[in-house]
VOZA-921621 format. One record per residue (C-alpha): residue in three letters; z negated, y, x; residue number from 1. Coordinates in Angstrom, 1 decimal, decimal comma. Each point is the difference from the previous one (the first is absolute). Example, Ala and Ser with C-alpha at 12.3 -4.5 7.8 and 13.67 -1.06 7.14 Angstrom:
<nodes>
+-----+--------+--------+--------+-----+
: res :      w :      v :      u :   n :
+-----+--------+--------+--------+-----+
: ala :   -7,8 :   -4,5 :   12,3 :   1 :
: ser :    0,7 :    3,4 :    1,4 :   2 :
+-----+--------+--------+--------+-----+
</nodes>
This chain:
<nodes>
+-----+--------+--------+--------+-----+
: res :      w :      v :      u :   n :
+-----+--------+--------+--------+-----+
: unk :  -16,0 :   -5,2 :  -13,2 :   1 :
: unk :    2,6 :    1,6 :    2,4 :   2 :
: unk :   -1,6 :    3,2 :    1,4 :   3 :
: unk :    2,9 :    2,2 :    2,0 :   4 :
: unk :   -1,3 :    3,0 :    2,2 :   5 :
: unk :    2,1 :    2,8 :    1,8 :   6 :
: unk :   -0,6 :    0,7 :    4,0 :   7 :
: unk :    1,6 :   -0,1 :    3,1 :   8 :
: unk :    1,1 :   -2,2 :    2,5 :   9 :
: unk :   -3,0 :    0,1 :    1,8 :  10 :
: unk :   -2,0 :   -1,6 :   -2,3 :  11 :
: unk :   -1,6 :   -3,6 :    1,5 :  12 :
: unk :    1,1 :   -2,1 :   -2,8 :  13 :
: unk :    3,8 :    1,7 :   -0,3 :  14 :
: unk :    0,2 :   -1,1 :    3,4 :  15 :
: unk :   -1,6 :   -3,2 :   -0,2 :  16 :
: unk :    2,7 :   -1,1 :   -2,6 :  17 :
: unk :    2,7 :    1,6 :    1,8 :  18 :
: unk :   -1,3 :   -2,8 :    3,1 :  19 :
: unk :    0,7 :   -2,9 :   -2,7 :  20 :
: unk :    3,2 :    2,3 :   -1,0 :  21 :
: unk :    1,4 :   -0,3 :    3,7 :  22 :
: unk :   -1,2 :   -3,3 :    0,6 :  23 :
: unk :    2,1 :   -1,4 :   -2,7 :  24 :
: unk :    2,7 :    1,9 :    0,6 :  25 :
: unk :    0,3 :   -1,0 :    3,6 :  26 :
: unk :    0,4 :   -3,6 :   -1,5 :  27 :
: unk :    2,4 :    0,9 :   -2,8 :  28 :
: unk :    2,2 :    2,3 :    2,2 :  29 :
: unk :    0,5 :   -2,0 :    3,4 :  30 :
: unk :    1,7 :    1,4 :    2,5 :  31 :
: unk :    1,0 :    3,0 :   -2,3 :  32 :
: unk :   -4,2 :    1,0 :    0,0 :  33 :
: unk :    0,2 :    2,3 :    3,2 :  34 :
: unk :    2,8 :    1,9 :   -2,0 :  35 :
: unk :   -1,7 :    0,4 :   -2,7 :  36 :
: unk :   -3,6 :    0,8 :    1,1 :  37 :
: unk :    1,1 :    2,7 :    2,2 :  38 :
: unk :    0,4 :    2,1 :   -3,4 :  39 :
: unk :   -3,1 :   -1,2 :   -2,0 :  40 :
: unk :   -2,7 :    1,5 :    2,3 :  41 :
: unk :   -3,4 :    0,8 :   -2,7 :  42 :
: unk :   -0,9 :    3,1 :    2,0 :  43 :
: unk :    0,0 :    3,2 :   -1,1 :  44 :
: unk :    0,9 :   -0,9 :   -4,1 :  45 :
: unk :   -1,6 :    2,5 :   -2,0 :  46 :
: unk :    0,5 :   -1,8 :   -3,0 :  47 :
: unk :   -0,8 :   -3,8 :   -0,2 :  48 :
: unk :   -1,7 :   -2,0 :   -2,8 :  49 :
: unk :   -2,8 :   -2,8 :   -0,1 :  50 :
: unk :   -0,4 :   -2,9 :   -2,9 :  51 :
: unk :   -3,2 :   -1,5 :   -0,2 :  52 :
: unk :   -1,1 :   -2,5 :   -2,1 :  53 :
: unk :   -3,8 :    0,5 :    0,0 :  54 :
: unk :   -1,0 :    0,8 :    3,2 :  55 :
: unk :    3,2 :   -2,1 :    2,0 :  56 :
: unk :    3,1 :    2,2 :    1,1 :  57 :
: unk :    2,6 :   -2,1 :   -1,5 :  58 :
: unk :    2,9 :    2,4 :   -0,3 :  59 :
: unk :    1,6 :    2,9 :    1,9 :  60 :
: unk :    3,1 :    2,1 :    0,2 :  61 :
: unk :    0,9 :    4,0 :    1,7 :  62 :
: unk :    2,1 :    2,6 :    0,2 :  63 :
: unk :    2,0 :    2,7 :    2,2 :  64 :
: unk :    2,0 :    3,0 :   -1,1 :  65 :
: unk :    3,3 :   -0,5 :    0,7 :  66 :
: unk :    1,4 :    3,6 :   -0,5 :  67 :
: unk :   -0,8 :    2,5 :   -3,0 :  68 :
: unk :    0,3 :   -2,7 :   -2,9 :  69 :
: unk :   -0,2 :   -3,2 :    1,3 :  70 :
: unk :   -2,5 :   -2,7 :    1,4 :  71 :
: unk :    0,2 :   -2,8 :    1,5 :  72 :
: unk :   -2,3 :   -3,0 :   -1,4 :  73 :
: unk :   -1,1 :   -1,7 :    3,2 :  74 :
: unk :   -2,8 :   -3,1 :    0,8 :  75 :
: unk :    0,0 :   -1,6 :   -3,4 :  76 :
: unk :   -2,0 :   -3,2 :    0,4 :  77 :
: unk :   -2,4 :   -2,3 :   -2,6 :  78 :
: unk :   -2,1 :   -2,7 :    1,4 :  79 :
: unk :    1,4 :   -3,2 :   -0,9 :  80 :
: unk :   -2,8 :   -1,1 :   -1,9 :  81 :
: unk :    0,6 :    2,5 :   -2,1 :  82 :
: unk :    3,6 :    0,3 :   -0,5 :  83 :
: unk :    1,8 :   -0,6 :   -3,4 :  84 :
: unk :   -2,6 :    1,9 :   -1,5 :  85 :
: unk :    1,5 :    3,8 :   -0,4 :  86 :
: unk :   -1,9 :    1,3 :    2,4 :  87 :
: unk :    3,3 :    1,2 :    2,3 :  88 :
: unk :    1,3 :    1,8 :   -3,3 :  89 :
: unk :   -3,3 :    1,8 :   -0,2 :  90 :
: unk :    0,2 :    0,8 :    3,6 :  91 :
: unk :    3,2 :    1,2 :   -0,6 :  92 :
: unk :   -0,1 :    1,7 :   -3,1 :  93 :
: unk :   -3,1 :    2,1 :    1,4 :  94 :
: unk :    2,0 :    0,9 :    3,2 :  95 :
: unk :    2,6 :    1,0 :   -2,0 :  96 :
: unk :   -2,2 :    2,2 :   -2,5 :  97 :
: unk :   -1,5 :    1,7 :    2,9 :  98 :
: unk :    3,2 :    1,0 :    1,3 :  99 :
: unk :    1,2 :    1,4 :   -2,9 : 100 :
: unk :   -3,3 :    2,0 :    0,0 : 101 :
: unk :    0,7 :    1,4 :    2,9 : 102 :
: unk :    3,4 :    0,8 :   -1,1 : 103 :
: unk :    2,8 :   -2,5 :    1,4 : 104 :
: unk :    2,4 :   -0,9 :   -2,3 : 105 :
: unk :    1,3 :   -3,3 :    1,6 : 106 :
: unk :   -1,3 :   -3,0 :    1,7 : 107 :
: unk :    2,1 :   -2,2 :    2,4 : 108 :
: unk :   -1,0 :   -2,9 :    2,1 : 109 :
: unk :    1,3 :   -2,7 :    2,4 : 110 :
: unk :   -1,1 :   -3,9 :   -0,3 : 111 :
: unk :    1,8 :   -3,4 :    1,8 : 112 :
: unk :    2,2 :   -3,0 :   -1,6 : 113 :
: unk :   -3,0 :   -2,0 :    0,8 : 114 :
: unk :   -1,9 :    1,6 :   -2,4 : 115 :
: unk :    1,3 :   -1,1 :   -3,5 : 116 :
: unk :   -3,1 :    1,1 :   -1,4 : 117 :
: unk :   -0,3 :    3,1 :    0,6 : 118 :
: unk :    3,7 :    0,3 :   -1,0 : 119 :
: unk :   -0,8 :   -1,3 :   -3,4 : 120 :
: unk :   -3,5 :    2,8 :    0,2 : 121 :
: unk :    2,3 :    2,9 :    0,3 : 122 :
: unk :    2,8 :   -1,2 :   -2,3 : 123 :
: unk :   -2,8 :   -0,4 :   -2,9 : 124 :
: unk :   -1,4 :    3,4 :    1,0 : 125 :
: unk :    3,6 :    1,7 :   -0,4 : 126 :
: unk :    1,1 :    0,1 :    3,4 : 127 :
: unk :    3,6 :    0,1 :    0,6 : 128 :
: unk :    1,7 :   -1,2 :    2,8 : 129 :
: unk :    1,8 :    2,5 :    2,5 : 130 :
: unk :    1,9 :   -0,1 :    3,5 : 131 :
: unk :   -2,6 :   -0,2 :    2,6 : 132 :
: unk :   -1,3 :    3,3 :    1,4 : 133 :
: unk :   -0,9 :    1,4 :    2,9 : 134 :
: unk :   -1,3 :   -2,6 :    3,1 : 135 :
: unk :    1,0 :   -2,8 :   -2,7 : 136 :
: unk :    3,6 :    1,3 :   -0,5 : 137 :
: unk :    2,6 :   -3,5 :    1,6 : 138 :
: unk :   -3,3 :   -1,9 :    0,0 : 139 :
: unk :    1,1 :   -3,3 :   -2,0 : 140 :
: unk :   -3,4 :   -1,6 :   -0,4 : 141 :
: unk :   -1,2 :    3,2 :   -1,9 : 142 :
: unk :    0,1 :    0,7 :   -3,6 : 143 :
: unk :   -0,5 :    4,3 :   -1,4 : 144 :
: unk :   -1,0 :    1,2 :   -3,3 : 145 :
: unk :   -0,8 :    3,2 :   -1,8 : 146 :
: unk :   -1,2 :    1,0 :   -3,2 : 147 :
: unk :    0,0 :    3,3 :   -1,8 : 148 :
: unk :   -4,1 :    1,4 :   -0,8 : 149 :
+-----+--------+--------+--------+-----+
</nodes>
């Protein structure tokens, strides 16, 4: 059984899976990694989730206000002994509740090309596709989606 818990990005096992998270995106993104870490820093998220499956961190994903209404979903990451299993949709749907707790009506995030499943994760969740934003706006090896909370 999947157990999700809220906290911050300060919590030992957010950041121990955000380690594994940068390690294999180091290796999926190449030479585009420096680019892309630079904006992916887990310090000072106020929001960030934990999966565990009994006692193991398995699962974890954040957020950061991005004005008034929107967040951005950041750090999304599930072991890869337990992918394939819904855990990221749970992760995802329990950011995206506690956001609309908090009252933000809109999520947006950025992923890579090189990361056809987590394409296919946001797609099933709802996630439309939009022009890059922000840093990610010309970037050609980033993908953008939003979704309406």
């Amino acid at each position: 059984m999947i157990q999700i818990i809220r906290t911050t990005s300060s919590n030992g096992d957010f950041l121990l899976l955000v380690k594994e998270l940068d390690q294999f995106l180091a290796i999926l993104d190449g030479d585009d990694h420096a680019f892309y870490a630079q904006f992916n820093k887990p310090d000072a998220l106020r929001q960030a989730v934990v999966a565990y499956e009994g006692t193991t961190p398995v699962g974890c994903g954040a957020f950061k206000e991005m004005d008034a209404t929107t967040v951005e979903v950041k750090r999304m990451y599930v072991i890869e002994s337990s992918r394939n299993q819904g855990i990221a949709t749970k992760v995802l749907v329990e950011l995206e509740d506690w956001a609309s707790e908090l009252g933000y009506t809109r999520c947006i995030l950025e992923t890579g090309i090189r990361q056809p499943d987590a394409i296919a994760l946001y797609k099933k969740n709802g996630y439309r596709q939009i022009e890059n934003f922000g840093q990610y706006a010309g970037v050609n090896t980033s993908v953008c989606f939003e979704k309406d909370l």
